[in-house]
C-alpha positions as CSV (number, residue, x, y, z in Angstrom):
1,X,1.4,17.5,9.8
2,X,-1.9,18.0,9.0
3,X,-4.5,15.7,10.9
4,X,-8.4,15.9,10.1
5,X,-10.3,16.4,13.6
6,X,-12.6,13.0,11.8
7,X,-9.4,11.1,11.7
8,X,-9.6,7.6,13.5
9,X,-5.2,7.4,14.3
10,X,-4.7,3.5,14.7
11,X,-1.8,2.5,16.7
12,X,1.0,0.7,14.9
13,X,0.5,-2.7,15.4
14,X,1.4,-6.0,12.5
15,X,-1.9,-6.7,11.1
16,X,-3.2,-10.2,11.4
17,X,-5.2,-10.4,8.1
18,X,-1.4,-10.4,6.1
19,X,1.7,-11.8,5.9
20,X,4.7,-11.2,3.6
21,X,6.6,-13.6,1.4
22,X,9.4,-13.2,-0.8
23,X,8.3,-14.4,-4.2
24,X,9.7,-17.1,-5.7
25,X,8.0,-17.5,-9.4
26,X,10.1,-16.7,-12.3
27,X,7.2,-15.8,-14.2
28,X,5.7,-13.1,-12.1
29,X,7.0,-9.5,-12.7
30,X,7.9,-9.0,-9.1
31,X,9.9,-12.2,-8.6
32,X,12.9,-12.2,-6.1
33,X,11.1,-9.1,-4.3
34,X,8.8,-9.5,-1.4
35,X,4.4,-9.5,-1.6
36,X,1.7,-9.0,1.0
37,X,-0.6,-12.2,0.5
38,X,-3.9,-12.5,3.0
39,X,-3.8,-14.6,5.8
40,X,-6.8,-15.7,6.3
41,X,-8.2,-18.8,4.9
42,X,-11.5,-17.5,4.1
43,X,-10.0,-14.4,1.6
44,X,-11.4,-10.9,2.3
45,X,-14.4,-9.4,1.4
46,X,-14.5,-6.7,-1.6
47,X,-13.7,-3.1,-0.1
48,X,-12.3,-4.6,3.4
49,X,-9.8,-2.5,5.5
50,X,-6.3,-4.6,5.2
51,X,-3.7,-1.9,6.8
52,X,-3.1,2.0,6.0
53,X,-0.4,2.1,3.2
54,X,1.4,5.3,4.6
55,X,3.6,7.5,2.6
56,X,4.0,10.8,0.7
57,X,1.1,12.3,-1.1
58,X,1.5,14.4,-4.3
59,X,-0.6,15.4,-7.1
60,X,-0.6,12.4,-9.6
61,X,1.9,14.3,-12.3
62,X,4.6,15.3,-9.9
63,X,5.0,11.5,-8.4
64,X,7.9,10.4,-8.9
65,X,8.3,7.6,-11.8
66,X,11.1,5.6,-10.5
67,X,9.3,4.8,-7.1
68,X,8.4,0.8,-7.1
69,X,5.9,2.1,-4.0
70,X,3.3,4.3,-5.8
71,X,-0.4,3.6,-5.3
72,X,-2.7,6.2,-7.6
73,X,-6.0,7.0,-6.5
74,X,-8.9,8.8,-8.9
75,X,-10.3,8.2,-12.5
76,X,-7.3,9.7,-13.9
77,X,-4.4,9.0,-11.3
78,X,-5.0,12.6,-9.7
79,X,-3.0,12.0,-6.4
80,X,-0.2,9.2,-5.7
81,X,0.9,7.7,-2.6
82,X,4.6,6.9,-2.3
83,X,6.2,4.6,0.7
84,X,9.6,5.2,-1.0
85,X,11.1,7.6,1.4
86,X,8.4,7.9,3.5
87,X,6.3,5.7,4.9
């Protein structure tokens, strides 16, 4: 596993700025699955840390479209980050 030597590793630990919810709208495209929603009162600040989303990185045309955990990253969706089956 490849680990920069400017990596900061952060032990695993439930973050306190987030909770989870199922959500219960009908009208939102996600309802019946689960959401992270912020914790605290005051929001977050644009660009804050919230937690590491960990999972499989591939170049953005190889991800794999069935995945409801995919987060793309660059202008054109050049990588992707799936939690599927890893993560």
């Amino acid at each position: 596993k490849y680990i920069s030597k400017n990596s900061k590793l952060r032990a695993f630990r439930p973050s306190k700025k987030v909770y989870i919810k199922k959500i219960t709208d009908p009208n939102h495209p996600a309802f019946g699955e689960y959401g992270l929603f912020c914790a605290l009162p005051e929001g977050l600040p644009p660009g804050a840390w919230i937690l590491d989303y960990v999972g499989k990185v591939t170049l953005g045309e190889k991800q794999d479209k069935s995945s409801d955990y995919v987060s793309d990253f660059g202008e054109k969706s050049e990588l992707a980050c799936d939690a599927n089956t890893y993560g």
